[in-house]
N, C-alpha and C positions, 0 to 999 in steps of 0.2 A: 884543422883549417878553420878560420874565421869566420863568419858568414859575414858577406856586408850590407845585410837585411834589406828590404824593399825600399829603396831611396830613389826616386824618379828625379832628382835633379837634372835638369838636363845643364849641357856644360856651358849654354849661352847664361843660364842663368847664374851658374855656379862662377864662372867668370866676372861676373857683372857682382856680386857679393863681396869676390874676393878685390876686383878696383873700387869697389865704394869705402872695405873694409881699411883698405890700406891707401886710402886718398890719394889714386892715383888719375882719378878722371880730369882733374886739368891738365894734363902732360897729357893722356891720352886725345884729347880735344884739341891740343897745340898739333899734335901731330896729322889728326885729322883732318885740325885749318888748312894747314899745310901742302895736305893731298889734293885736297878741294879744291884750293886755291889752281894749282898745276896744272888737276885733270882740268877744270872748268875753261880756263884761259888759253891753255895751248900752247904749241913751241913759240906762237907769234912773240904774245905777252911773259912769258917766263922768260927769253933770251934779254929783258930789258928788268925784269926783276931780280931785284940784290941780296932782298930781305925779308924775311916774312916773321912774325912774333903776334901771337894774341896773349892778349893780357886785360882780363877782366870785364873779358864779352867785348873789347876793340879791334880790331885783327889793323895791323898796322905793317903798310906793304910800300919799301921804298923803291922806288922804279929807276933806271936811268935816263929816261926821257920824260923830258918837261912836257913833251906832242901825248905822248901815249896816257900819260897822269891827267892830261887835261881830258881826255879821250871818256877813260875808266872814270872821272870823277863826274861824268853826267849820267853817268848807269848804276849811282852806287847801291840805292836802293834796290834795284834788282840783280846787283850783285852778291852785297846782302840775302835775300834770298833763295837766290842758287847754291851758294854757298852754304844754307844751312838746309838745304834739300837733298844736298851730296853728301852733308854730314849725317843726315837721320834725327837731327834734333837743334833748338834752337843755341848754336853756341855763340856766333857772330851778332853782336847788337850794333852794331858802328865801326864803317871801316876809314881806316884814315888813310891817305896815300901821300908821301911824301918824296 
């Protein structure tokens, strides 16, 4: 039998090796927006969200309502940063709402 010698990797770390390895931390990040976005805002603002997509540190979120877009579009700064408080790291730099 093999030994698999004294390797303390622990798996958060070994995980995080193998997404940087295989560049998958922007997918990973999209989906995160994603979550954020949902948990943060609620059943209110999600029943009126269409769309969500980040792309290149924008998070660009289409809404159905022109009330609620004008609502979200005076909070966006601190939209912006709940959103990357919920994510654990800085991924949202400008959110566009359209």
């Amino acid at each position: 039998m093999a030994s698999r010698g004294n390797d303390n990797t622990s798996m958060k770390d070994a995980l995080s090796a193998f997404i940087q390895k295989n560049k998958l931390e922007k997918g990973i990040d999209k989906v995160d927006a994603r979550t954020a976005w949902a948990k943060l805002m609620g059943n209110g603002v999600n029943n009126y969200t269409t769309e969500i997509e980040l792309k290149f540190g924008t998070l660009y979120v289409a809404l159905s309502s022109s009330v609620l877009r004008e609502e979200l579009s005076l909070g966006k700064t601190k939209i912006i940063r709940m959103l990357n408080e919920e994510i654990g790291k800085e991924v949202v730099k400008k959110l566009v709402l359209r």
